[in-house]
C-alpha positions in Angstrom: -13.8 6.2 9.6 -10.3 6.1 9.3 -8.6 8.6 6.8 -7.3 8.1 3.5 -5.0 9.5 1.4 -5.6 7.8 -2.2 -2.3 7.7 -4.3 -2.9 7.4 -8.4 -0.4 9.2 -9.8 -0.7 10.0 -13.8 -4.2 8.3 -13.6 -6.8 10.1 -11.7 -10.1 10.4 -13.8 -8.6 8.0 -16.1 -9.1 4.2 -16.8 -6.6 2.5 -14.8 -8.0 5.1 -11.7 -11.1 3.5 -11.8 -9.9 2.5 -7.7 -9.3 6.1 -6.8 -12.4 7.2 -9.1 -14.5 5.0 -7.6 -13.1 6.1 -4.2 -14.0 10.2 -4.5 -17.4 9.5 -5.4 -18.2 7.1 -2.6 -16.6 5.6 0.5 -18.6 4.0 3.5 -15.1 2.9 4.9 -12.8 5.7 4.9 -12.8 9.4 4.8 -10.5 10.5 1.7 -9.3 13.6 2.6 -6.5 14.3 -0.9 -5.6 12.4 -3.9 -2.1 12.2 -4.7 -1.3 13.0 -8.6 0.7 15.6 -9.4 -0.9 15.6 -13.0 -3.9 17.1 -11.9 -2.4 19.0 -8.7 -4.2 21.8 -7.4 -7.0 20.9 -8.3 -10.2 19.3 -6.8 -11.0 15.7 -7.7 -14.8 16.3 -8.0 -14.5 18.9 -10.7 -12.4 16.8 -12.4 -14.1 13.5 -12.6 -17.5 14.8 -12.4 -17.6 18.4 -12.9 -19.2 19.1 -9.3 -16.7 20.1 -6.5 -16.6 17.6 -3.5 -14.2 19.7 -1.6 -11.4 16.2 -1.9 -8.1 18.1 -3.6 -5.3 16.6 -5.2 -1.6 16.8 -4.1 2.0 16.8 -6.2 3.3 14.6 -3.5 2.4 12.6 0.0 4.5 14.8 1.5 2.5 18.0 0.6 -0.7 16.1 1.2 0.6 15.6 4.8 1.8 19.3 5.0 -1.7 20.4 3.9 -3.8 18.7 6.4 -1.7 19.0 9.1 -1.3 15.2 10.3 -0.7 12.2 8.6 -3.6 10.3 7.5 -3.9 6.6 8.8 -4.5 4.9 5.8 -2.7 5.3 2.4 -4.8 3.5 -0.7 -2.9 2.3 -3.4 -5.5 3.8 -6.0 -4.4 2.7 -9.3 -5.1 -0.6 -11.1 -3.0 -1.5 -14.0 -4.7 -4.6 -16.7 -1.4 -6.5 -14.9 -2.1 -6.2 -11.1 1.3 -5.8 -10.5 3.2 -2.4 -8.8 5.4 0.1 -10.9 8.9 0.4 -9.8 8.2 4.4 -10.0 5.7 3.6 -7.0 7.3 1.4 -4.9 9.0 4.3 -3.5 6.0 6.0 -2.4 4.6 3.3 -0.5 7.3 2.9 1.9 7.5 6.4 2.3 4.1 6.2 3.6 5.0 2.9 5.6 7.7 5.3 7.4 5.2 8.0 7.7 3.0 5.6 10.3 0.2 4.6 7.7 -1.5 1.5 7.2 -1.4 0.2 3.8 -4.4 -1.0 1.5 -4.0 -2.2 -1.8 -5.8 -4.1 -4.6 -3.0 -5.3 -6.7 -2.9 -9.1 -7.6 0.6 -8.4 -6.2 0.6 -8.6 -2.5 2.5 -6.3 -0.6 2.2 -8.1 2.6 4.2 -11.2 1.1 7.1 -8.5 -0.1 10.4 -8.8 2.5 11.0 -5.1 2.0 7.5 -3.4 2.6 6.9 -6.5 5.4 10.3 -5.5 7.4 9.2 -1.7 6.6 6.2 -2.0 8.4 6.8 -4.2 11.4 9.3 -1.3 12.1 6.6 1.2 11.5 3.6 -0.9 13.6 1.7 -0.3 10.5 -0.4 -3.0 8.3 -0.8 -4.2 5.0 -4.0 -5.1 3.6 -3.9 -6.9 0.4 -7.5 -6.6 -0.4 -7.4 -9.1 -3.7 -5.6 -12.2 -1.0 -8.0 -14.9 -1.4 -9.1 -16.4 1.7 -6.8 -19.7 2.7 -7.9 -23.2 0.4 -9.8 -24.6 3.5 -12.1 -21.9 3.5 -13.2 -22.0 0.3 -16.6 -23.3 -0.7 -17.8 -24.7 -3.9 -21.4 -23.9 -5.5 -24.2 -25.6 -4.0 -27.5 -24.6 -5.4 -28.3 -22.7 -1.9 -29.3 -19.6 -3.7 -32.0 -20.3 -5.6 -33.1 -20.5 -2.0 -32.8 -16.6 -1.7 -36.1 -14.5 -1.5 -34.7 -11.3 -2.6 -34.7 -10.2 -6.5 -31.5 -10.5 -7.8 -30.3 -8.0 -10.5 -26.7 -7.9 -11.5 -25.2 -5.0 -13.4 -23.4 -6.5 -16.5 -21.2 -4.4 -19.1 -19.8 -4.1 -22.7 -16.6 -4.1 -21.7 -14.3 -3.5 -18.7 -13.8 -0.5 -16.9 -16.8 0.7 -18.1 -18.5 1.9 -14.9 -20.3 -0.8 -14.1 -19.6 -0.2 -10.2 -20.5 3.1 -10.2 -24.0 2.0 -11.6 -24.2 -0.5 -9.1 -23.4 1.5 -5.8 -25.7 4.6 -7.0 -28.8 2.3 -7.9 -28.5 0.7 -4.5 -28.5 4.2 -2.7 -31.4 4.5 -4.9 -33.4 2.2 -4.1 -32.8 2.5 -0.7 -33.9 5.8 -0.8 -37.2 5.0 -2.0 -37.9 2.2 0.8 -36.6 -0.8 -1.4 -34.3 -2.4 0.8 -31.1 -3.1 -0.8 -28.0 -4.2 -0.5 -25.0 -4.5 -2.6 -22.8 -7.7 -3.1 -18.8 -6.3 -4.9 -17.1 -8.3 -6.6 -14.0 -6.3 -7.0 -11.6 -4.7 -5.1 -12.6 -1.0 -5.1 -16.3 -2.3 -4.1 -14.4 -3.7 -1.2 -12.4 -1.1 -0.4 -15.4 1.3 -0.4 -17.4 -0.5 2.0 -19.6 -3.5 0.5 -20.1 -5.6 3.3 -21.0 -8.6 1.2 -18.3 -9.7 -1.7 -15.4 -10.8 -2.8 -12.6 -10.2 -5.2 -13.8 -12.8 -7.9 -10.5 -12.2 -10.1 -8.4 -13.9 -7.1 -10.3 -16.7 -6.7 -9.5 -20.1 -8.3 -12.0 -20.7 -10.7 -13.2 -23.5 -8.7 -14.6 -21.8 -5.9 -15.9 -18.9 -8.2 -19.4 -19.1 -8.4 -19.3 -20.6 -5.1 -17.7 -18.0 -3.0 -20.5 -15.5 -4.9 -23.2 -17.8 -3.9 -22.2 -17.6 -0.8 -22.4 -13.9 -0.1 -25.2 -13.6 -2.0 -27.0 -16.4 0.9 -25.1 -14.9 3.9 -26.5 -10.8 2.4 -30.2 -12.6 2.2 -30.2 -14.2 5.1 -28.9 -11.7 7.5 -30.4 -8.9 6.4 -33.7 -9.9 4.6 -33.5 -6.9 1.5 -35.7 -6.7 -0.9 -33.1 -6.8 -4.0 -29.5 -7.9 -4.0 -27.3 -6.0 -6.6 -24.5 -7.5 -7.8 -21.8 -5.3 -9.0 -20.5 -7.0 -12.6 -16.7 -7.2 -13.5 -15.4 -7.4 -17.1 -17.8 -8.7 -20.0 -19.3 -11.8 -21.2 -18.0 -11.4 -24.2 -14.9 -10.2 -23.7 -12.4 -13.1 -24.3 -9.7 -11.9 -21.6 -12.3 -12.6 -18.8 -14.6 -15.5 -17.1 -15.7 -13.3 -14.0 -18.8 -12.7 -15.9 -19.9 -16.0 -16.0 -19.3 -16.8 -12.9 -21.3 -13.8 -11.7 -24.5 -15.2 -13.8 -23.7 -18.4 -12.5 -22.9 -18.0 -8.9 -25.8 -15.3 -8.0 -28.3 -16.4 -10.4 -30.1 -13.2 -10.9 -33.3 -12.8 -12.9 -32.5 -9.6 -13.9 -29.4 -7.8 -15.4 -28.7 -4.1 -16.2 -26.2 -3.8 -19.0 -23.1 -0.6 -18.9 -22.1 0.6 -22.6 -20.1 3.7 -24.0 -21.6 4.7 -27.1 -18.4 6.2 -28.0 -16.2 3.5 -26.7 -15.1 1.6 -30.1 -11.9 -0.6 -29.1 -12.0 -2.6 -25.5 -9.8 -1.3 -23.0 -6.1 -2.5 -23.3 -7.2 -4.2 -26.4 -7.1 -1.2 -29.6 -7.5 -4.2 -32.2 -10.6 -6.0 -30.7 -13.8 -3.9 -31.3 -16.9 -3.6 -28.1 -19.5 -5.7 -28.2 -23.2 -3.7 -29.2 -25.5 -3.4 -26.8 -27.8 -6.1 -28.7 -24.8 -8.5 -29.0 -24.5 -8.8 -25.5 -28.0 -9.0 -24.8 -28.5 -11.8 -26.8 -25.0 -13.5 -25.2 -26.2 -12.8 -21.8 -29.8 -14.3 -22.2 -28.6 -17.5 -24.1 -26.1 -18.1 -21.0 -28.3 -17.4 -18.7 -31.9 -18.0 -17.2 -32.0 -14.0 -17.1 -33.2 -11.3 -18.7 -32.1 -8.2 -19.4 -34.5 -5.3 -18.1 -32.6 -2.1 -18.9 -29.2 -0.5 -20.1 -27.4 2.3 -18.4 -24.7 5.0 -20.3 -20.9 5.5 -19.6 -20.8 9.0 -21.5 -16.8 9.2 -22.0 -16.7 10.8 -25.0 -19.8 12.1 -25.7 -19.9 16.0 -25.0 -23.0 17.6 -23.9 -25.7 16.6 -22.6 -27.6 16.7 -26.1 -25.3 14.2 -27.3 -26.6 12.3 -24.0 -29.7 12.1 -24.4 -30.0 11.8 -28.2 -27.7 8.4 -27.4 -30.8 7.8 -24.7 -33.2 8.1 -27.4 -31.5 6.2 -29.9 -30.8 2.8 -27.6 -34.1 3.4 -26.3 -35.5 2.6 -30.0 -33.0 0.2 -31.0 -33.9 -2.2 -27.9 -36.6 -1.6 -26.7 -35.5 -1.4 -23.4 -35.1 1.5 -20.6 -31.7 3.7 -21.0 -30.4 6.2 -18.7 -27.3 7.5 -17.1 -26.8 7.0 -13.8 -24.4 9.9 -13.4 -26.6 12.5 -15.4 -29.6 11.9 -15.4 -32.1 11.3 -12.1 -32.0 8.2 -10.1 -35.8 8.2 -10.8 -34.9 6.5 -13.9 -33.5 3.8 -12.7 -35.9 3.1 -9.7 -38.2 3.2 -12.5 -36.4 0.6 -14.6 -36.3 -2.0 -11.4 -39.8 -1.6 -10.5 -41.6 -2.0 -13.7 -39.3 -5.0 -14.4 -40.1 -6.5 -11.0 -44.1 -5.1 -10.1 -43.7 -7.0 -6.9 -41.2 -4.5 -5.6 -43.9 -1.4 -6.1 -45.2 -2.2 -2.8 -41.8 -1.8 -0.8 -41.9 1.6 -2.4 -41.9 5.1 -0.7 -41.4 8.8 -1.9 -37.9 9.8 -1.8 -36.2 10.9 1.0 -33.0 12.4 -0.4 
């Protein structure tokens, strides 16, 4: 795998580093060797977002990453992702100092930096690339929904959210190591960028797509994921909320993949959606009830974002609480066993029992 440096200055471990975030705790495309933020310099970016060192630190500068390792890494990540898509002036700087340095460029802004004259003439001079990961593919390719994946055989379970940013992804990517792990075969469909960028070989960046094409471009990987590699589930990572009025990805994700089951993300402690301080998060049972009326779904299980919530007694006294409240399976993908949520798939879906093995990891 190529290596990475991930820029997100001021943001690591924050909400708009969800990109770099996402990045530290799994990559199947590069190898990130530093994150640059000289907020949280010095320090290493497991600890930080996790608590659990994963030996990744975090630099003042590019420059001092480079001086650290020794050689300049090939690829330079843009990491953060601001509500507007659109690059700082503070950070346009950086970038081309890392198009001078030799690296390639990826980034998931709805600004592309291969169409910018500057960045373009910077790196033809270089013999370095740009790749725009949010560039929809050109009009002609394209394709429109077509009822093809109610053809699929594999169980279909998207995971849904409360609100944006929520962790929705995370959830996503560690239930399908998951389930693979117990001999479910599983693969993941992203529909964002970071779920690109860290490898999903199925997806597409459903926030760039004219809304034509949306539940058709889904459908679409969701068919091409089945057919070549026969899994026993399909997960399909969830962007935004249903209810939240500032997105349609949602919809288009229950639409496009039809799935007949959906995980819900919530943060019990989250009170005001993000970038929004005046409009309050759905409840859990709000969107439940949304998500089920739109859909020919169910919802088989909800899963914790525990920003905000302290201890682990906290955690699971939230657990218990849902738990009553909706008679559903809650866990926390992050602290609590995987088991869990093996456990939540399989007693929704008894047919996948049989696929089943004793973990391996």
């Amino acid at each position: 795998m190529p290596r990475a440096a991930v820029f997100c200055e001021g943001q690591f471990a924050k909400i708009d580093g969800k990109t770099a975030n996402g990045l530290v705790r799994h990559s199947e495309r590069y190898a990130v060797i530093g994150v640059v933020d000289s907020t949280r310099a010095g320090l290493d970016s497991g600890t930080v977002l996790d608590g659990k060192k994963n030996d990744i630190p975090i630099f003042a500068s590019l420059a001092q990453l480079i001086a650290h390792t020794g050689s300049t890494p090939e690829t330079f990540i843009y990491g953060v992702a601001p509500s507007d898509g659109k690059l700082p002036s503070a950070h346009r700087a950086v970038v081309l100092e890392a198009i001078r340095s030799g690296m390639n460029i990826v980034c998931g802004l709805h600004m592309y930096l291969g169409e910018d004259t500057e960045m373009v003439h910077a790196s033809k001079a270089s013999g370095v690339s740009i790749h725009d990961v949010r560039k929809p593919p050109p009009i002609h390719e394209l394709r429109v929904f077509d009822g093809s994946v109610t053809n699929v055989r594999a169980v279909r379970i998207a995971v849904l959210g409360t609100d944006c940013a929520i962790g929705k992804r995370t959830t996503a990517t560690i239930l399908t190591d998951a389930l693979n792990a117990h001999g479910i075969r599983t693969v993941l469909v992203g529909t964002g960028q970071t779920g690109l960028m860290q490898g999903a070989r199925y997806g597409v960046a459903m926030d760039a797509i004219p809304p034509q094409f949306l539940c058709g471009q889904l459908e679409g990987e969701v068919v091409k994921a089945d057919d070549e590699q026969q899994p026993d589930v399909i997960v399909v990572e969830g962007q935004g909320a249903l209810s939240h009025p500032a997105f349609c990805t949602s919809a288009s994700i229950l639409r496009g993949s039809q799935p007949q089951g959906v995980i819900i993300q919530h943060a019990p402690e989250r009170v005001w959606r993000v970038d929004f301080p005046k409009m309050p998060v759905a409840s859990p049972a709000q969107e439940i009830a949304l998500i089920q009326s739109f859909a020919d779904t169910k919802v088989i299980g909800l899963t914790l974002n525990h920003e905000g919530m302290g201890d682990d007694a906290a955690i699971q006294s939230a657990i218990n609480q849902l738990t009553t409240a909706l008679g559903l399976p809650v866990t926390d993908a992050l602290r609590r066993p995987t088991q869990a949520l093996v456990d939540m798939v399989c007693d929704a879906f008894p047919v996948l029992k049989a696929c089943r093995e004793p973990l391996t990891v």
